[in-house]
N, C-alpha and C positions, 0 to 999 in steps of 0.2 A: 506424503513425502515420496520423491520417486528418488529412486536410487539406480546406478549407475546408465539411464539412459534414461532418453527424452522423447515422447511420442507425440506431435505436434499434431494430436486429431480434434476434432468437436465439431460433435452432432449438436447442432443449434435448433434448441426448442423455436415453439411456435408462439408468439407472441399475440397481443390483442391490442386493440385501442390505438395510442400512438406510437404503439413499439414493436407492429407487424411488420416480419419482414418477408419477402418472397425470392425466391431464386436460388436458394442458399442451403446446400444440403451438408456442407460444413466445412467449418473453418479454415480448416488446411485445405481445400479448395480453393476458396477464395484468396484467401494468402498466398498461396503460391501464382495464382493468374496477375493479385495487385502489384505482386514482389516482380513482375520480370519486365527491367528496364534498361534504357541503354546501358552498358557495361561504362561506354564514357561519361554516366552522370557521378558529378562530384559533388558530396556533400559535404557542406562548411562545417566548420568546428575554430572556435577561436579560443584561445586561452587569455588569460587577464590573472594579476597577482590580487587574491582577495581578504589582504592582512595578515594577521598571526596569532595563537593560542597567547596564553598568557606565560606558557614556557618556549615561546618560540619558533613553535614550528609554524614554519609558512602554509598559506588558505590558497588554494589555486581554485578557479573558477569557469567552468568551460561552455560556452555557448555553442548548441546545437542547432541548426538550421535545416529545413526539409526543403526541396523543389518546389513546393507549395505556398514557403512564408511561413510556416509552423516554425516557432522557438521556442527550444526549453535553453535553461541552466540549471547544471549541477554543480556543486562545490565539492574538493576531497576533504569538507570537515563532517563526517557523520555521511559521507556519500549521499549527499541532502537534493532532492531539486527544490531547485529557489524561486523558480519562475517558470513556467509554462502558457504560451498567446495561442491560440484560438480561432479561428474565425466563426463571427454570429452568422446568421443568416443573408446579410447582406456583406460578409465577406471583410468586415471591420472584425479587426485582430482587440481582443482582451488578454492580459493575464489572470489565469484563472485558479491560480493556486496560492494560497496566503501564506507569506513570509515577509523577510525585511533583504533590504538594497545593502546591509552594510553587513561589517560579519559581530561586530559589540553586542545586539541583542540575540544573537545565536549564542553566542557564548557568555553571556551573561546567564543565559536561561531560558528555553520558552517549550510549549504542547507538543514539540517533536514535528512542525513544523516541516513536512516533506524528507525527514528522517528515515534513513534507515536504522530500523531499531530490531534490536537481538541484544546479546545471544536467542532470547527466548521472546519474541514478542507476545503482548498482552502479558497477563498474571501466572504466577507462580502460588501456589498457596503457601502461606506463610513462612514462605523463601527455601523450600527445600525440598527434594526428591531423592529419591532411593533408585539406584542402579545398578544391578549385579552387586546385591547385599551390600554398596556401599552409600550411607545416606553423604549427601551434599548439602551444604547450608550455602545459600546467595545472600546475595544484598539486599538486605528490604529496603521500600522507596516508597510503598505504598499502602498506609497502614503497615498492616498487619504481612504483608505477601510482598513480592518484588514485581517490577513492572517493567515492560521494555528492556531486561536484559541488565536490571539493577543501577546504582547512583552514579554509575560511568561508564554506560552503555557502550552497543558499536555507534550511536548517534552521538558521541562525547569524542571518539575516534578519529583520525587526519588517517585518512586512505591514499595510497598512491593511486595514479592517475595514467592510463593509456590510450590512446585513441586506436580504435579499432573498428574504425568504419570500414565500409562496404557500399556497391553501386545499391545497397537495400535502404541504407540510411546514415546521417552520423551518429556515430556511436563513439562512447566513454566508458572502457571498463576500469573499475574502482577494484583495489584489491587489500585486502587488510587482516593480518594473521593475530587472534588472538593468541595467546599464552595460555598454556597449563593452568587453572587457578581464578583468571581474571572473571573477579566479580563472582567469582566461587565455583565456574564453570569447570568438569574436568577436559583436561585434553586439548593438545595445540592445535586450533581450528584454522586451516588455512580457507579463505573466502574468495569472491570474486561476487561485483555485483554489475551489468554492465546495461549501463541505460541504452536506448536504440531508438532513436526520433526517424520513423521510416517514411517514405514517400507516400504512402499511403494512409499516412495523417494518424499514424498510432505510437504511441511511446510505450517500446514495449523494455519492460523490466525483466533480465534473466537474473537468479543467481544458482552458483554453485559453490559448495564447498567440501572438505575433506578435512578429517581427524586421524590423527594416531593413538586416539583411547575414546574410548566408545561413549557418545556424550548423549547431548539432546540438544536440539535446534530448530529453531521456530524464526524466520526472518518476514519482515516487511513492509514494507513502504508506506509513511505516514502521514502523505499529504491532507491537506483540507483541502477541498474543492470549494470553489464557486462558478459557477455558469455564467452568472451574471459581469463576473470581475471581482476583485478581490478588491475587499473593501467597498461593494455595494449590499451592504444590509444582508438581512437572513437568508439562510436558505429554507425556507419552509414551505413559499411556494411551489421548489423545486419539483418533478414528479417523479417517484420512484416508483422502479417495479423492479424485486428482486427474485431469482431463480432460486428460490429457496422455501421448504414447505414448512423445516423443521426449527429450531434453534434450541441451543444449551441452557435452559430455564438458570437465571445467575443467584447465591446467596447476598447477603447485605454489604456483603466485599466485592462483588463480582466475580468473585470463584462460582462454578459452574457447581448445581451440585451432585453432576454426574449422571443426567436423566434428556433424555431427550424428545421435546414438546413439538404438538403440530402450533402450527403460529394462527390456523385456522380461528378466527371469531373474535381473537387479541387486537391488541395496539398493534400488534409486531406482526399483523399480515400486509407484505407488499408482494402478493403473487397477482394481484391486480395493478397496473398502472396507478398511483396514491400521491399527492401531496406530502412532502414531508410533512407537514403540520399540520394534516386531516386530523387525526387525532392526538392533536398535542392535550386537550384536556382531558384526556382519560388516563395519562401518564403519571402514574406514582411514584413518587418518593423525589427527593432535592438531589441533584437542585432541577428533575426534568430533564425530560428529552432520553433519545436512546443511547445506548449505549452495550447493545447486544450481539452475540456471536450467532449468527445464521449458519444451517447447515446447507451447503449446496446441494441440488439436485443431480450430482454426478450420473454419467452414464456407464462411464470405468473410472477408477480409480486413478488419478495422475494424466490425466486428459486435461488439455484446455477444452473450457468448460464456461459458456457465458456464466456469469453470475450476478450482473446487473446495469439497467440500464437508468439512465437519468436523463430529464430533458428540464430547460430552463427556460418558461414558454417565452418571458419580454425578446430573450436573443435567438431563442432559437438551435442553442446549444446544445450537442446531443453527446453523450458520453457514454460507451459501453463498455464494461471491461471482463475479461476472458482471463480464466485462470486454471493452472495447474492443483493448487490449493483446495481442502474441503470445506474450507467453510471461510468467510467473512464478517469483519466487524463492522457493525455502523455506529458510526458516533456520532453525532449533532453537533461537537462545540458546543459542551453545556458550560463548560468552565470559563467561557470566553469573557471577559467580565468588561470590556471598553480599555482596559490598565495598555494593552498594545496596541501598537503604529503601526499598519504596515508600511508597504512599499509606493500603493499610492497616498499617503500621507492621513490617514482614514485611520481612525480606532476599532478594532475587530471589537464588536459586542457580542451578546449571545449567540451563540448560533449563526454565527458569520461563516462558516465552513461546515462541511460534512467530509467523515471519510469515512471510505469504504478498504478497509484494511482484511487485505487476502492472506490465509492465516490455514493454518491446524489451531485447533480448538484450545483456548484457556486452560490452564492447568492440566493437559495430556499428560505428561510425568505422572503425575499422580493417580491419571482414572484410567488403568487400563482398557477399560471397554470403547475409551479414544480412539480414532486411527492416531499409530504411532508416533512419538516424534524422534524417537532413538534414532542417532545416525552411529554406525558400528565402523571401528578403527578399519580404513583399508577401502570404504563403499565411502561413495561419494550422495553426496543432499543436491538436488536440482528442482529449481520452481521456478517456472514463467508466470508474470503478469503482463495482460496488454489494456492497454487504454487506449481504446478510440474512437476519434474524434469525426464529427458532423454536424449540419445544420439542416434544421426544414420549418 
């Protein structure tokens, strides 16, 4: 977690196979040479009314467009992106993020879907933590422990909406003040999350936020990817290679049990370029598939920090993402069962999605030997994600 300031550095490791890069001695390099563009470039942004909660309050939806032809959507219900196009290698735009066109099955119910989910993303052990001698009970939602910030999450949340673009890109900053209380959390958490579709083909994800009683916070973004398009079958083909040697060995709940494993000789080594489903049958326990917390290979602390890259061989799609955060979750869409439609008219089956959800560790409250997730009344929480995008 970084607190009261933002060091937009990263030393970008050395990659192999088809995720070598050259020339690139780091990140804020590059970023700053891709970011300097005419001052007269104006980036779209269009707004659309996208229905209403069951107690009324209005869904707004806002489309982001880059100089490029890159689009995303977010919506201010659960500050969610809904869609995000693409280009494969020959330059034909997909969406590549699984969700739905209307707002009834967001609110009816669904996987968190391109959610922003808190107060505490991932697990909580059996819904409670102790802070300055005071224990806190949450909401449990999952089993035994609370999940994504308990049964009415910030992904359950109508965030207000501003646009705050730049000649960098369009941009939507999302803002939404929890209460003292909510969902068992202490302390009135004032947030900001601000999506940024930049010219240089990356959606990058900041947030910040601040308390007036010393709480814990864990935020982030829950998209499912696909490479291919959303609602073209698994992603198993996909090839991952993550920056990560280590991971939070999980118990039979996916609480961590406090111990941290090299991923060396396991299912769970992707420090090679890998198949998601290279070793799908070595994977134990139901319903399969991953669903574990990696620990980044930081160089400092609170650095953007590659953390992993993905390519999709039929299109060509290349996805990297760069993060402030120490460690990441992958999940496969094991729960994905055919039961949802998405947006292209397609039922997501198994394994229709992957997400790579940039994180402080599962259950941190509880394992002090965690890096921290305390944010203290007064000091401010800041974590950047970037996701971006190419073809070869």
């Amino acid at each position: 977690m970084k607190l009261n300031s933002f060091l937009p550095t990263l030393q970008v490791l050395p990659l192999v196979g088809l995720f070598f890069l050259t020339g690139c001695s780091t990140y804020q390099g590059r970023w700053q040479h891709e970011h300097q563009f005419n001052a007269n470039t104006t980036p779209m942004i269009e707004k659309a009314d996208f229905g209403s909660t069951p107690e009324g309050q209005p869904i707004e939806i806002y489309t982001l467009v880059n100089r490029n032809g890159l689009r995303a959507k977010v919506m201010t219900y659960g500050a969610t992106l809904t869609e995000l196009h693409v280009p494969d290698r020959g330059g034909r735009l997909a969406d590549i993020v699984l969700g739905f066109n209307k707002p009834e099955p967001y609110l009816k119910g669904h996987p968190f879907f391109g959610s922003t989910t808190g107060r505490y993303a991932n697990r909580i052990a059996k819904g409670r933590f102790t802070l300055n001698g005071v224990t806190y009970k949450l909401a449990v939602n999952n089993g035994p422990n609370s999940l994504h910030g308990g049964i009415k999450g910030l992904d359950k949340r109508v965030w207000s909406a501003r646009d705050v673009s730049s000649p960098n890109g369009a941009a939507i900053a999302f803002s939404y003040t929890s209460p003292d209380g909510e969902e068992g959390y202490p302390g009135n958490l004032e947030m900001t999350v601000t999506y940024t579709l930049t010219h240089a083909d990356e959606l990058r994800i900041d947030y910040v936020a601040t308390t007036d009683k010393d709480t814990v916070i864990n935020l982030t973004n829950h998209s499912y990817f696909n490479l291919a398009g959303e609602g073209e079958g698994d992603v198993l083909k996909h090839v991952l290679k993550l920056n990560a040697d280590r991971f939070t060995p999980p118990d039979d709940t996916l609480i961590p049990t406090g111990d941290v494993a090299s991923v060396r000789g396991t299912v769970l080594d992707f420090t090679s370029p890998l198949p998601i489903g290279a070793r799908w049958n070595e994977i134990k326990g139901s319903p399969g598939g991953y669903d574990h917390n990696y620990v980044i290979n930081q160089i400092r602390a609170d650095e953007l920090t590659l953390a992993a890259d993905v390519q999709e061989p039929g299109s060509g799609r290349w996805m990297q993402i760069f993060t402030t955060e120490p460690g990441v979750q992958l999940y496969t869409g094991n729960f994905l069962d055919g039961s949802l439609t998405g947006k292209s008219g397609r039922a997501y089956g198994k394994n229709g999605g992957f997400c790579l959800e940039t994180q402080h560790y599962p259950d941190s409250p509880n394992k002090p030997q965690f890096p921290s997730t305390v944010l203290k009344a007064g000091e401010s929480y800041r974590s950047t994600t970037i996701h971006k995008f190419s073809a070869k």
